[in-house]
C-alpha positions in Angstrom: 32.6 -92.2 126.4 33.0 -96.1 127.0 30.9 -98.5 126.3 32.3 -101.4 127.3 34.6 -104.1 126.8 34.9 -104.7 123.6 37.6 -107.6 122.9 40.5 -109.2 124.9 43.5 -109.3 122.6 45.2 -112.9 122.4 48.3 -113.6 120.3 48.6 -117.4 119.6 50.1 -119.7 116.9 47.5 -120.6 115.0 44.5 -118.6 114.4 42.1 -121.2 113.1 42.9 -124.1 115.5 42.3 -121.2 118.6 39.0 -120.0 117.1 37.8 -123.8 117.2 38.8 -124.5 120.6 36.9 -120.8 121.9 34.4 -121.7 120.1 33.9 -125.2 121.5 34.8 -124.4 124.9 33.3 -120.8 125.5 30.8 -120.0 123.0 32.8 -117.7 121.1 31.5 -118.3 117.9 29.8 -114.9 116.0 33.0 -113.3 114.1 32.8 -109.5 113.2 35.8 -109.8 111.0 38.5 -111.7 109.6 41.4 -110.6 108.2 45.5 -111.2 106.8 47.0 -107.5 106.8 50.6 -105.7 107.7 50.3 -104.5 111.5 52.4 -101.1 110.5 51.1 -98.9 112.9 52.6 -100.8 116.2 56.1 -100.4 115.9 56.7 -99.0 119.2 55.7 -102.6 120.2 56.8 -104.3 117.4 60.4 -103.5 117.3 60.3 -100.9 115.1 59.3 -103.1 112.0 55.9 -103.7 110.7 54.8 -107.1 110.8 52.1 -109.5 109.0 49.2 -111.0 111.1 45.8 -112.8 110.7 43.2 -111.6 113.1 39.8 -112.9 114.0 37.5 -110.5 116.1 34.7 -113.4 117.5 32.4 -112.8 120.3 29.1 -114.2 122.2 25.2 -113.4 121.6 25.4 -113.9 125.5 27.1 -110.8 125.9 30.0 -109.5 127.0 33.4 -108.5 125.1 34.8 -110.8 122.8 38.2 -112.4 121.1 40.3 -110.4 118.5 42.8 -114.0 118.6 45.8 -112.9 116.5 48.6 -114.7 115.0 52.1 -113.4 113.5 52.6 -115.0 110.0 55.7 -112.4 109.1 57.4 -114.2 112.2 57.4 -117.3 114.7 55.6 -115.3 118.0 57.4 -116.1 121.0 56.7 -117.6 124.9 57.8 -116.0 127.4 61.1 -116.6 128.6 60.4 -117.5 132.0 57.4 -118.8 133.5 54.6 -116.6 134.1 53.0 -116.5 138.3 49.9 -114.5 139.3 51.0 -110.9 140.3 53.6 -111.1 137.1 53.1 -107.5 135.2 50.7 -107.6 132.6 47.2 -109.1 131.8 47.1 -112.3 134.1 43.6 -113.6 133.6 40.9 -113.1 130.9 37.6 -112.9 133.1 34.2 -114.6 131.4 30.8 -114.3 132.0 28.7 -117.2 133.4 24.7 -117.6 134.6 25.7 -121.3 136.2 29.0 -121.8 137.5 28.4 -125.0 138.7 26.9 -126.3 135.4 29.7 -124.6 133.5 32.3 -126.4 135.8 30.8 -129.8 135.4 31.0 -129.2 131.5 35.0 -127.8 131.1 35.8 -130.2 133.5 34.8 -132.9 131.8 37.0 -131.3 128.8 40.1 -131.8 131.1 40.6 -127.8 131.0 40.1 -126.8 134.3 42.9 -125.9 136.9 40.3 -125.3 140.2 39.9 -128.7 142.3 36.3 -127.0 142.7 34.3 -124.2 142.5 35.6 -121.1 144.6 34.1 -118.0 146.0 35.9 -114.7 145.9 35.9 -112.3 148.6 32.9 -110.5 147.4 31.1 -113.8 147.4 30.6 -114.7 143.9 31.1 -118.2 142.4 34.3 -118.6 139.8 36.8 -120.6 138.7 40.0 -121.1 136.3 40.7 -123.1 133.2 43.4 -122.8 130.5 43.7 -122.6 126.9 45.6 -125.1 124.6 48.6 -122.1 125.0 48.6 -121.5 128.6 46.5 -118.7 128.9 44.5 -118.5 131.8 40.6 -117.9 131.6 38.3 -117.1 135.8 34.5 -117.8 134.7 32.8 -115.9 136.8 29.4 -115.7 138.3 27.2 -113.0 136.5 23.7 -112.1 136.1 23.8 -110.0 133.4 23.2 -111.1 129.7 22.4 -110.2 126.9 21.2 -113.6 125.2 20.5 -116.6 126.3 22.6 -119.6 124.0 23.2 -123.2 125.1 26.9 -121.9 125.5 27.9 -122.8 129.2 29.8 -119.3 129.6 29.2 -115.8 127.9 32.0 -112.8 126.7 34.6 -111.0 128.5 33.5 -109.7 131.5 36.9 -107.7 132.7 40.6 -109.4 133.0 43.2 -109.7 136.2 46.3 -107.4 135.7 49.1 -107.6 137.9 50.8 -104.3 139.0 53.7 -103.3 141.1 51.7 -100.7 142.9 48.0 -100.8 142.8 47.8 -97.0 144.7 50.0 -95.9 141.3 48.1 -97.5 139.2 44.2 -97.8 140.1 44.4 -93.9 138.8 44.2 -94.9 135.2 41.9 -97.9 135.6 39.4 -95.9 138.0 39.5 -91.9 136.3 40.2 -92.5 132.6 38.4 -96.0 132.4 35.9 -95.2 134.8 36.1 -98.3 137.3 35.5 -96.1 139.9 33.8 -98.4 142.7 36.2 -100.8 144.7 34.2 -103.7 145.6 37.4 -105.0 147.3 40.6 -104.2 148.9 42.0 -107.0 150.4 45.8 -108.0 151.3 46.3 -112.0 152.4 46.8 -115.8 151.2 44.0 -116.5 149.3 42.4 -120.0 149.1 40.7 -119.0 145.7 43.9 -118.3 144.2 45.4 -121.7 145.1 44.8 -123.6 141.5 47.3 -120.5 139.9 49.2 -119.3 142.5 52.1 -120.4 144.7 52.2 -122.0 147.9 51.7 -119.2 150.9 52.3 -116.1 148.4 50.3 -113.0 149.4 49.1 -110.7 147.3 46.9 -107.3 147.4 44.0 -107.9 145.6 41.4 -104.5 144.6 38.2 -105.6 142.3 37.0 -102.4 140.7 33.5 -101.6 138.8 31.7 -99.5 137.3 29.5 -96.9 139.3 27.5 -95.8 136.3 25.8 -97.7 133.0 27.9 -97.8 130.1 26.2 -95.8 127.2 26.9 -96.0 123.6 26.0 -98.3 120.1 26.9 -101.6 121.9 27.1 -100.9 125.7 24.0 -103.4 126.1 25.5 -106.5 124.2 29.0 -105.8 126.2 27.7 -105.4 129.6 29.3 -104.1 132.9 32.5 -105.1 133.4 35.4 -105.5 136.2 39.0 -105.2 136.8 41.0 -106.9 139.3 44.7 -105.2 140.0 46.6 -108.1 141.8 50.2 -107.1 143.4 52.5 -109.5 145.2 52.8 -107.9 148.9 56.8 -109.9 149.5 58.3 -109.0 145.8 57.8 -107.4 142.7 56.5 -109.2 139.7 58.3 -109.3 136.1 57.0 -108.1 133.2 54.8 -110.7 130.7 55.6 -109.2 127.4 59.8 -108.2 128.9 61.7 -108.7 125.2 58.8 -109.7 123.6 56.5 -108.0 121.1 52.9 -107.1 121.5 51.4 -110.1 119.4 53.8 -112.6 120.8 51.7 -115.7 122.6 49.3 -114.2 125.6 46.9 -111.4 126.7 48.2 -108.6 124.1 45.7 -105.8 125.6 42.7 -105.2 126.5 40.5 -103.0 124.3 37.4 -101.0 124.8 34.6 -99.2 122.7 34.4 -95.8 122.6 33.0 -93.0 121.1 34.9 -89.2 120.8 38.4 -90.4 121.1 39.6 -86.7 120.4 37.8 -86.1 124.1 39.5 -89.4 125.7 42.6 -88.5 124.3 42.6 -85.3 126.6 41.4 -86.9 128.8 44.2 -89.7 129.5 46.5 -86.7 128.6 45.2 -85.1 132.0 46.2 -88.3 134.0 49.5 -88.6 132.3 49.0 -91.5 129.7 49.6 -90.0 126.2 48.3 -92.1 123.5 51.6 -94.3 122.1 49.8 -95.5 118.8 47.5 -94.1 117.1 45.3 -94.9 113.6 44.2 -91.5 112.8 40.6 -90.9 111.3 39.5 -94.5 110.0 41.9 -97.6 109.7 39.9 -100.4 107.2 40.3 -103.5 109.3 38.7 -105.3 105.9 35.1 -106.4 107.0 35.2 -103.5 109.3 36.6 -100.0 109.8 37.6 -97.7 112.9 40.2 -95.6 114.5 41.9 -97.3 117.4 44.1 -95.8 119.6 46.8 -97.3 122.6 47.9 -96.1 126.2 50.1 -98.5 128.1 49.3 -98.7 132.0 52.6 -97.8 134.4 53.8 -101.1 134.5 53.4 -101.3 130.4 49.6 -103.7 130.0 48.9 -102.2 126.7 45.0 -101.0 126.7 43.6 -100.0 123.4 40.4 -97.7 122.5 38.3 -98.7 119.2 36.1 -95.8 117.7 33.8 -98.4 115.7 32.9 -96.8 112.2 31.8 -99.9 109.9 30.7 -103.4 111.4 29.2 -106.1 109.0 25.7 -107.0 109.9 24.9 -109.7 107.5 28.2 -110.4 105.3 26.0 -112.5 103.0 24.0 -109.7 101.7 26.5 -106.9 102.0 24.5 -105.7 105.1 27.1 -103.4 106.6 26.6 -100.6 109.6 27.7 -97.1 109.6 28.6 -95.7 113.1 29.2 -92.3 112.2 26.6 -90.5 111.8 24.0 -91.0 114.7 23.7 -90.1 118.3 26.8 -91.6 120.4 24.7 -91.8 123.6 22.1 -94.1 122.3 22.4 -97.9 121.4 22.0 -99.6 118.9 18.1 -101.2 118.6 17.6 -105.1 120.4 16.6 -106.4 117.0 19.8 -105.5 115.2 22.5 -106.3 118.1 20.9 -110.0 117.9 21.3 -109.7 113.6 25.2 -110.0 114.6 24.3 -113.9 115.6 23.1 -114.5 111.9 26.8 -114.9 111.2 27.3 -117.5 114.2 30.1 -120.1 113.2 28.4 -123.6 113.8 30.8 -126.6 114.8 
């Protein structure tokens, strides 16, 4: 069962200076953990070595998924070689929640982060546009109604991500019968004038927007919301691969992750459609102020997606207020009242 997004995975040089900026510019600012640890479990992606990181899981009382904003400090993480175009393989776009686009655009353009020339409408009709980070990375705030706070943040969590493909029949499999984005909201092949802030002149692309047909259950599914993925393939060539000689951790969209519950049930599951899991924790991994077992699968075109079983969160670090997951009903989420006791440990600027 999946609950929801529950963080987008962003490798960048400096933890602390990112956190500031997400916080500032997107309301990111309630962390679950922090922590300095050996990543030894991802050597298929690490090049067979274990590697030292600091990671900060932060996300939004608005709603939505949050940040786990990672940072090698074993080793110098690395650009890509070449640069990056809409449609390349991999995580392209980090989506975010937003109640008022137009407010929210007025605001992060007067930051000088914005890319759009103006607000656009996609082909479903919805308001969004695109800013970067201080790395590159590409953020779409979209138009949403669903929240799960209101804050005077002008944007809310991760609402779903952009991943490019090099065939979206091949791939919407995986994204639409293991993660269950089984609605297409869109299947459109053109020029689009949405696109024209982070694309290049004339390129065509296939675009499919895929939801969710039924509620997310579980502990958190009503603080992450409904989500949505966008599979974007260029029509005239095929795209390169983001993380091609790199490592998972190196600067970008690492993976996307989601919360679940009975991973020994997904993990037959994926095995049915032909994605085996390619890391995986085992029982509980302590992630310091928190503890779970995660699990990856890696898309056909190698986007690295990773599955959390949550079994410890901190409530109220302060008073050694910590949750246990494990031993209550899977289906059910977690009361109102102690969802919004996660904002008690809200980072203030």
């Amino acid at each position: 069962m999946i609950s929801g997004i529950q963080q987008m995975g962003i490798g960048i040089p400096d933890v602390h200076e990112a956190w500031t900026w997400y916080r500032q510019h997107l309301g990111m600012d309630v962390p679950i953990f922090e922590e300095a640890a050996t990543a030894d479990l991802m050597l298929p992606y690490t090049g067979g070595k274990p590697h030292d990181r600091h990671a900060i899981l932060a996300l939004s009382m608005q709603g939505g998924g949050g940040f786990e904003i990672w940072q090698y400090t074993s080793r110098t993480p690395e650009p890509a070689t070449f640069e990056i175009e809409l449609g390349d393989l991999g995580i392209n776009i980090c989506k975010m929640k937003c109640a008022d686009v137009d407010k929210a655009f007025a605001f992060l353009k007067a930051k000088g982060v914005v890319k759009s020339e103006s607000v656009q409408t996609d082909p479903k009709g919805s308001k969004h546009f695109f800013i970067t980070d201080p790395y590159g990375n590409i953020f779409q705030i979209v138009e949403s109604n669903s929240f799960f706070k209101s804050t005077t943040a002008h944007s809310g969590g991760v609402a779903g991500a952009v991943i490019g493909v090099s065939d979206i029949d091949k791939s919407i499999g995986l994204y639409s019968n293991v993660l269950g984005y089984d609605k297409v909201v869109y299947d459109e092949t053109g020029v689009f004038d949405d696109l024209s802030a982070i694309s290049k002149d004339g390129t065509e692309y296939r675009r499919v927007l895929l939801q969710h047909s039924q509620k997310r259950k579980g502990a958190f599914s009503p603080l992450l919301g409904p989500t949505e993925i966008e599979l974007i393939q260029k029509t005239k060539s095929e795209g390169r691969k983001i993380y091609e000689n790199r490592y998972w951790g190196d600067l970008g969209f690492i993976h996307l992750c989601f919360d679940v519950t009975d991973m020994a049930a997904l993990k037959a599951k994926a095995a049915t459609e032909g994605y085996s899991f390619t890391v995986d924790s085992s029982n509980s991994f302590d992630m310091g102020e928190a503890a779970g077992h995660f699990t990856y699968i890696a898309d056909p075109d190698g986007a690295l997606i990773e599955f959390v079983e949550t079994h410890k969160i901190p409530v109220m670090k302060k008073l050694g207020w910590y949750l246990n997951l494990q031993k209550r009903n899977p289906e059910k989420s977690l009361p109102r009242w102690l969802l919004l006791a996660l904002g008690l440990n809200r980072k203030k600027d």
